[in-house]
C-alpha positions as CSV (number, residue, x, y, z in Angstrom):
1,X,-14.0,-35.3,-32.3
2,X,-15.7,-32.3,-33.2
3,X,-15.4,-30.6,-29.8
4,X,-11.6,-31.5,-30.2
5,X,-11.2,-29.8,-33.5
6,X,-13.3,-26.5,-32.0
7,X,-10.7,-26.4,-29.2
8,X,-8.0,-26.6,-31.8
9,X,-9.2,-24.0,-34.0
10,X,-10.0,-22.0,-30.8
11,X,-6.1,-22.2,-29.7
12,X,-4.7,-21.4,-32.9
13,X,-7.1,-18.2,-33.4
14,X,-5.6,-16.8,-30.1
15,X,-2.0,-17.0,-31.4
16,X,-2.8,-15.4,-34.9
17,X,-1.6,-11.9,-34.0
18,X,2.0,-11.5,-32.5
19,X,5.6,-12.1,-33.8
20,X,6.3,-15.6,-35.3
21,X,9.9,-17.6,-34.8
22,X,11.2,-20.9,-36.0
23,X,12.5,-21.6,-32.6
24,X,10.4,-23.6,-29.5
25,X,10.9,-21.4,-26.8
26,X,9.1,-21.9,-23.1
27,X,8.8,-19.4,-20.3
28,X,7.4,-19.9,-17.3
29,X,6.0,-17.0,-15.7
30,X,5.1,-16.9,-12.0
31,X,3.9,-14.1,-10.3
32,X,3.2,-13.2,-6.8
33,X,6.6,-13.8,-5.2
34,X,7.6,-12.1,-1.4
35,X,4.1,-11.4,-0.9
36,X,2.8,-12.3,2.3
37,X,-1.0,-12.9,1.5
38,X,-1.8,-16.0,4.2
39,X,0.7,-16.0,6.7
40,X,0.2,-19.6,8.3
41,X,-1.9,-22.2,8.8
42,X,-3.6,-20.8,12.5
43,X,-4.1,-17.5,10.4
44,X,-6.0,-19.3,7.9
45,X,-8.4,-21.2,10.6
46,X,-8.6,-18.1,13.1
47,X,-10.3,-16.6,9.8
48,X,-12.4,-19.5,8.5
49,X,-14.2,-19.3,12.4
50,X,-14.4,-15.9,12.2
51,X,-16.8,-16.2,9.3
52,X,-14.2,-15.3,6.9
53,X,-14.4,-17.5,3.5
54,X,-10.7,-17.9,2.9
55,X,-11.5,-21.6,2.3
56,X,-13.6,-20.0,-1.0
57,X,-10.5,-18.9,-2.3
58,X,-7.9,-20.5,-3.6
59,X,-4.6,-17.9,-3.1
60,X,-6.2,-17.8,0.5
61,X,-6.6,-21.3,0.9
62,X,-3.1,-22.4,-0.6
63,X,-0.7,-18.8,-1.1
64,X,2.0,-18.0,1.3
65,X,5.7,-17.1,1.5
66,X,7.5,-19.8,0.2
67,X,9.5,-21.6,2.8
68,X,12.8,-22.9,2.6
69,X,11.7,-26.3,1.8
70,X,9.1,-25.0,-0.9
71,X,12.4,-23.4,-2.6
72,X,14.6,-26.4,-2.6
73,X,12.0,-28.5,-3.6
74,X,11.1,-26.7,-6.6
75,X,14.7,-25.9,-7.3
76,X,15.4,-29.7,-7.4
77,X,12.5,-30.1,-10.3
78,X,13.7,-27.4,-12.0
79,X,17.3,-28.7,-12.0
80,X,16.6,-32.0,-12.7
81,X,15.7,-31.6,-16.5
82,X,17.7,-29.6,-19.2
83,X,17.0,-28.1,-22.8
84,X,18.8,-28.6,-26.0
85,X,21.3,-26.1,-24.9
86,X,21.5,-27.6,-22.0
87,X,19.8,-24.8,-19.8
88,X,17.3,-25.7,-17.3
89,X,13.8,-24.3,-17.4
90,X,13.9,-21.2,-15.4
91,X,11.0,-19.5,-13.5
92,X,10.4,-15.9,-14.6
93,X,9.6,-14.7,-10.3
94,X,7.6,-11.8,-10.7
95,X,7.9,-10.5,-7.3
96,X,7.2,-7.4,-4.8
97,X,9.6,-5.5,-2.6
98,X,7.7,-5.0,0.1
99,X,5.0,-6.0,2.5
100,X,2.9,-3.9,4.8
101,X,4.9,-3.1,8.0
102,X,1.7,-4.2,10.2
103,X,3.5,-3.0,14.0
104,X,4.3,0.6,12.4
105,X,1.0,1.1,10.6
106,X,-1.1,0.2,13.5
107,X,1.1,2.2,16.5
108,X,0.9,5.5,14.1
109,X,-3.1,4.7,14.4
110,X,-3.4,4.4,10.5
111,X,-2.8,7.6,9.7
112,X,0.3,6.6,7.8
113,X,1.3,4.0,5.4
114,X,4.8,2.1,6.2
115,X,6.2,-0.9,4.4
116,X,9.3,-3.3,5.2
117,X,11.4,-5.2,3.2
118,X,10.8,-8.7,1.5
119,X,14.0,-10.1,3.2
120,X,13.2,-8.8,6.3
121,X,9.5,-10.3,6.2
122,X,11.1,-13.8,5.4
123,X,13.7,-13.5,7.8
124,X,10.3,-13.3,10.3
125,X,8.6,-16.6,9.5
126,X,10.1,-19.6,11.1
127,X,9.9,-21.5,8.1
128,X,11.2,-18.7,6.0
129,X,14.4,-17.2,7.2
130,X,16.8,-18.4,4.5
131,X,14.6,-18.1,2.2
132,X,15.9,-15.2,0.6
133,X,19.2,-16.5,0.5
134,X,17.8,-19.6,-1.8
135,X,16.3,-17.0,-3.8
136,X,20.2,-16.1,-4.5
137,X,20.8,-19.6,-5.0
138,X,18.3,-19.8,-7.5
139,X,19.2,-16.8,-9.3
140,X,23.2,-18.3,-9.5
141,X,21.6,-21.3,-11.0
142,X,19.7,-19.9,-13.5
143,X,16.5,-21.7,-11.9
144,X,15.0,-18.4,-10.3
145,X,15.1,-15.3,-12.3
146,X,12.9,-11.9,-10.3
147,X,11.4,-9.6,-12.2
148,X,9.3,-6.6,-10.7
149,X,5.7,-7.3,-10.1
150,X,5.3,-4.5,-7.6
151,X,6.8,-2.2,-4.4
152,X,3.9,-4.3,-3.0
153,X,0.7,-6.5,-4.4
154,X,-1.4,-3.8,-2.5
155,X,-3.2,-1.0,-3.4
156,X,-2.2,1.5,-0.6
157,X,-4.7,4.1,-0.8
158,X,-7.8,1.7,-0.9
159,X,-6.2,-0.3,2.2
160,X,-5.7,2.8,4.4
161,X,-8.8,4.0,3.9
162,X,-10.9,1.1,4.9
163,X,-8.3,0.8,7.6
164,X,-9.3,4.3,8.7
165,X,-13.2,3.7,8.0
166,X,-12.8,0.2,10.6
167,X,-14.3,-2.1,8.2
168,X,-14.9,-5.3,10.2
169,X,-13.0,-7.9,7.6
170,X,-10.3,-5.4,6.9
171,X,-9.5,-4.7,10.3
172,X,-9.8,-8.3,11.8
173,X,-7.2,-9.5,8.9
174,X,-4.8,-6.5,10.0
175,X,-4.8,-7.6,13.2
176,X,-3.8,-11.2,12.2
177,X,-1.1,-9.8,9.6
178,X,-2.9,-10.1,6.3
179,X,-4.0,-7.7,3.6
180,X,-5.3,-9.9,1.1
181,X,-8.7,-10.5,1.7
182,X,-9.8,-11.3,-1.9
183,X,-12.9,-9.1,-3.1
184,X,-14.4,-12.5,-4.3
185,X,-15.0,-14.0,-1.4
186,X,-15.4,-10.3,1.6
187,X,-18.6,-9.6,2.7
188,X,-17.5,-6.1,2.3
189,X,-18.5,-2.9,-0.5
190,X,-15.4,-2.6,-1.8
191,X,-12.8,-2.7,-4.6
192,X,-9.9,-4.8,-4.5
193,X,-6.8,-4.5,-2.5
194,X,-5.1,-6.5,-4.8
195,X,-4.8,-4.4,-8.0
196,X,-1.7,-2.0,-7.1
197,X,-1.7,-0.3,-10.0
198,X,-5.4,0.8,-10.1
199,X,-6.9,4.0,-9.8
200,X,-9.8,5.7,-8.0
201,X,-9.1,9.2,-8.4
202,X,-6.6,11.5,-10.2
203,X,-4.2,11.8,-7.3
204,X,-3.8,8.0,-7.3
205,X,-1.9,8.9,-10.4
206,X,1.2,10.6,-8.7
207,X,1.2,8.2,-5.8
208,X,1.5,4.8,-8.0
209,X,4.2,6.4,-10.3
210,X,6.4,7.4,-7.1
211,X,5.1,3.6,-5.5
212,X,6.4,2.5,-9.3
213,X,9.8,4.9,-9.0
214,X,10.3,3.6,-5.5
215,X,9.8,0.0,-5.8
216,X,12.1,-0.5,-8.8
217,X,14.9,1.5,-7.3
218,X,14.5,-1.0,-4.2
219,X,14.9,-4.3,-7.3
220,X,17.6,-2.6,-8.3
221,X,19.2,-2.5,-5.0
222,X,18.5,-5.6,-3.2
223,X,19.6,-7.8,-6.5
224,X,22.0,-5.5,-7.9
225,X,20.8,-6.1,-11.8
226,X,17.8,-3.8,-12.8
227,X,14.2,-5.3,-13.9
228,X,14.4,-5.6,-17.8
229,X,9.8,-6.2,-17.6
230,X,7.2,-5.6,-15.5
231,X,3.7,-7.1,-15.0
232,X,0.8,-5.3,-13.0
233,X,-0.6,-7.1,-10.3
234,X,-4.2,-8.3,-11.6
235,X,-3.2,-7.4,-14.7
236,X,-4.7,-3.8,-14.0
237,X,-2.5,-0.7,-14.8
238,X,-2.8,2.8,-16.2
239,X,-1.6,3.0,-19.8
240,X,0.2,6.6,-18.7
241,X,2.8,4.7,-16.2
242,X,4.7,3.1,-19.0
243,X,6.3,6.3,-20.1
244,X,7.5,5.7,-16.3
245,X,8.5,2.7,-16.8
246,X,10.7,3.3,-20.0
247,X,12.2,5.9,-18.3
248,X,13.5,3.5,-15.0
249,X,14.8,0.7,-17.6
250,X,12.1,-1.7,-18.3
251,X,11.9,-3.2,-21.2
252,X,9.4,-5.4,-21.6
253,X,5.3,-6.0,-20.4
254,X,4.3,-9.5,-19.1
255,X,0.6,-9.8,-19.3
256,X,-2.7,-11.4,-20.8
257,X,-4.3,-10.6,-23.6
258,X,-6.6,-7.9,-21.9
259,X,-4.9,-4.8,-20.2
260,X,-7.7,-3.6,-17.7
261,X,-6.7,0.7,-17.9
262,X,-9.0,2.7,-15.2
263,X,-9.8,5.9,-15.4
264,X,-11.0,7.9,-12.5
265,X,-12.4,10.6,-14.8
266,X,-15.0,8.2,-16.3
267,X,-14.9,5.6,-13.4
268,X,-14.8,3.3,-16.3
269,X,-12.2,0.3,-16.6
270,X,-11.2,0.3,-20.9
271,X,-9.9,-3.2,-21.9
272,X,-6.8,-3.2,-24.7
273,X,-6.2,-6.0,-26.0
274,X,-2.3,-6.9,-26.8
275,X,-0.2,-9.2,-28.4
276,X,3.6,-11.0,-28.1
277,X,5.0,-9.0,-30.1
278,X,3.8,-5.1,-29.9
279,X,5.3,-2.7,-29.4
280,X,3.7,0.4,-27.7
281,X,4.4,4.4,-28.5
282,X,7.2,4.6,-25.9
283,X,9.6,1.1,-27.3
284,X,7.9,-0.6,-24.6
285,X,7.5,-4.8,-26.1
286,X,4.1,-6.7,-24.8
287,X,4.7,-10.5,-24.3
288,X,1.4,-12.4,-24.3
289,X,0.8,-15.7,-22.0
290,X,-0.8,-17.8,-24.0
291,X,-0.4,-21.3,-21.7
292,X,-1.3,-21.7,-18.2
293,X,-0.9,-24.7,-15.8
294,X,-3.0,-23.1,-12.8
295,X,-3.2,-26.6,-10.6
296,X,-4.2,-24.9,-7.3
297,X,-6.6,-22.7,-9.7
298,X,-9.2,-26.2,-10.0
299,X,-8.2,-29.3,-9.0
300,X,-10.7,-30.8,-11.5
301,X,-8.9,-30.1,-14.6
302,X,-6.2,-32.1,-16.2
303,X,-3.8,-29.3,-16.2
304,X,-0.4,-31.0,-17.4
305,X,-2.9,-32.1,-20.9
306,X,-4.5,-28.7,-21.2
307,X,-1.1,-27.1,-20.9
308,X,0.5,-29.6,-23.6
309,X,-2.5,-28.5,-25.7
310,X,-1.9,-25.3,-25.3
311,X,1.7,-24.9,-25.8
312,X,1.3,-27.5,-28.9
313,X,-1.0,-24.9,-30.3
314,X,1.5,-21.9,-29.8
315,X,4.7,-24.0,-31.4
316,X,2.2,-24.7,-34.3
317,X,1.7,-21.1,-34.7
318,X,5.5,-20.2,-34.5
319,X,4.5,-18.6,-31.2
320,X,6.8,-18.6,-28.2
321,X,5.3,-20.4,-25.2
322,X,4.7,-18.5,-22.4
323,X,3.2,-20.4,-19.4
324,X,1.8,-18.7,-16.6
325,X,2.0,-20.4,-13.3
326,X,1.5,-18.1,-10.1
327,X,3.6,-19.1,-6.8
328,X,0.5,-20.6,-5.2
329,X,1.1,-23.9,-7.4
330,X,4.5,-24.8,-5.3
331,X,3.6,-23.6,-2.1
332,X,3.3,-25.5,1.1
333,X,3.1,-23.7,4.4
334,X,-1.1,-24.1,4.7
335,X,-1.4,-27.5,3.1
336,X,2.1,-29.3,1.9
337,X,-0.3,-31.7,-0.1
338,X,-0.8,-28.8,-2.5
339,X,2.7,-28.4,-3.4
340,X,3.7,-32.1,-3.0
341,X,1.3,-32.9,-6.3
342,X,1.5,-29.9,-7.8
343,X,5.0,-30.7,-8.3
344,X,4.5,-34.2,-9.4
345,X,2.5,-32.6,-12.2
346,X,5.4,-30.1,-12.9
347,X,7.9,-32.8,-13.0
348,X,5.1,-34.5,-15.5
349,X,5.0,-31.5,-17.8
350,X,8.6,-30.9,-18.3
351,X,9.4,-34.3,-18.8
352,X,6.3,-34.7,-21.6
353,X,7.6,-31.1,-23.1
354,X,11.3,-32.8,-23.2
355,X,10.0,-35.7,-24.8
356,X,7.4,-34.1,-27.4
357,X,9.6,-30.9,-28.7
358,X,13.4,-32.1,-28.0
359,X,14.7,-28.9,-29.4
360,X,12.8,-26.9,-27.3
361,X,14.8,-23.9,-25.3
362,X,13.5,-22.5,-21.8
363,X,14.3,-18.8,-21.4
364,X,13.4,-16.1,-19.2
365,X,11.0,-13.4,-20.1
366,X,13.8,-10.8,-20.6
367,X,15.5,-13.4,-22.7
368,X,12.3,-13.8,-24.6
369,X,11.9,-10.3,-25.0
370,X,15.6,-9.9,-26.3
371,X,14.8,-12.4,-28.8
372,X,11.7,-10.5,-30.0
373,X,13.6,-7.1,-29.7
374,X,16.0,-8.6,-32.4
375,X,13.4,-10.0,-34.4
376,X,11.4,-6.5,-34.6
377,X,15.2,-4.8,-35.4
């Protein structure tokens, strides 16, 4: 009883700060979208007897593009359950434009960096190559909304240059078309791949805003509607690029509580803290997660009842809830089991979300952030 009312009170103190509405809104948030990380299932294995831990790792174990029957299974969740005004929930995609072009890269002997396009990577994987076009779908539907997460979920600079230095790891997942060899579980002195946005040196500055420039001209482009947020892969980003990212049209930051700003001067990383709500020095809005249903994340945890918690918490605080839910959860290439009951649990939490809070409204981030914009008028 006691531990239950300390959980409570836990809950409620992190949705003190941040703007307060009458309405129930839910966004999911889902990031990692068109990003390669484990190609297949013989990729996986090739690695795990190769000494690589992938099995350590859950985005290893479980991530990949999502196939065609990933999509329209999620899709038909996602349309099978509507909202007071009669919406469907919609998933926020947070997704990259690009992966690394592996055959280019390797033939120019790594002295240069070259990318191709998320529909052109899909189009490659058996599995995969009309999966952009149910990404269309999706988007018609209002099931499926993309939002820019990144050109790609890679840090170039660090990538090249272990490329270049042949570390073992590095070079063996190259080989077998993968970039994402999580720093949790390498065997190698090194900083992440994965935080794009990171920097090392003050150069890195002017190469991640053009990577920035670059990658959101390519959003608006290939969806022909511009990205009205943003979130940083690993949550890790530079406080200086959101004057850039004013300046292209975003609107909005997607993110955690902590913003985790490098600075190569220092070599320090300085945590912010933000809130649903703020508003930083350039207009820019911060929208805070503060629910998570994370299946793939530990298999040992009620997730549908901690996310019910959660979001009961953030409706008690007149707080928008904003669920975070990376791809991994409904992906099914390396093990279909993962996706099959992560999805029975999705079904699970919609229909208890329906039945608990029937006025509740499911909205996109932007959506979420107009709402807040208005408020803040």
């Amino acid at each position: 009883m006691i531990e239950t009312f300390i959980r409570r009170k836990y809950m409620d103190f992190r949705n003190i700060r941040g703007s307060r509405m009458c309405r129930k809104i839910v966004v999911f948030e889902s990031d990692d979208w068109g990003s390669i990380r484990m190609p297949d299932k013989e990729t996986y294995f090739c690695l795990l007897r190769n000494g690589v831990r992938v099995d350590n790792c859950p985005f290893m174990r479980y991530d990949s593009l999502a196939t065609e029957q990933d999509l329209s299974l999620l899709f038909e969740v996602l349309y099978s359950y509507r909202d007071i005004r009669d919406n469907p929930p919609v998933l926020t995609a947070n997704c990259v434009m690009a992966n690394p072009d592996f055959k280019k890269i390797s033939e120019n002997n790594f002295s240069e960096y070259f990318y191709e396009l998320v529909p052109e990577t899909l189009r490659r994987y058996p599995q995969c190559t009309t999966s952009w076009e149910l990404w269309k779908t999706g988007i018609r539907n209002r099931l499926f909304y993309p939002q820019f997460h990144g050109r790609e979920h890679l840090n170039v600079s660090r990538w090249m240059k272990s490329l270049r230095t042949n570390l073992p790891e590095t070079r063996l997942a190259f080989d077998l078309n993968v970039f994402g060899i999580s720093k949790a579980i390498t065997y190698e002195n090194r900083d992440s791949y994965m935080e794009a946005y990171s920097i090392d040196t003050s150069d890195d500055y002017d190469k991640i805003i053009s990577v920035i420039i670059e990658g959101l001209g390519l959003f608006r482009d290939k969806f022909d509607f511009s990205s009205d947020s943003f979130i940083a892969p690993n949550y890790v980003w530079p406080s200086i690029i959101e004057k850039t990212l004013k300046e292209e049209g975003v609107r909005y930051i997607q993110g955690q509580r902590i913003q985790f700003s490098p600075d190569p001067i220092t070599g320090r990383v300085k945590k912010i803290s933000h809130y649903t709500g703020q508003r930083n020095k350039y207009g820019l809005i911060y929208t805070v997660r503060n629910c998570a249903f994370e299946p793939s994340l530990n298999d040992k945890l009620d997730w549908v009842d901690e996310c019910l918690a959660q979001v009961n918490s953030a409706f008690r605080c007149r707080k928008p809830a904003i669920i975070t839910s990376h791809r991994l959860n409904f992906i099914g290439a390396i093990d279909p089991s993962n996706r099959d009951r992560n999805l029975i649990k999705f079904r699970n939490l919609l229909k208890t979300i329906l039945f608990k809070w029937p006025d509740v409204e499911f909205m996109s981030s932007p959506e979420l952030g107009k709402q807040i914009d208005l408020q803040l008028l």
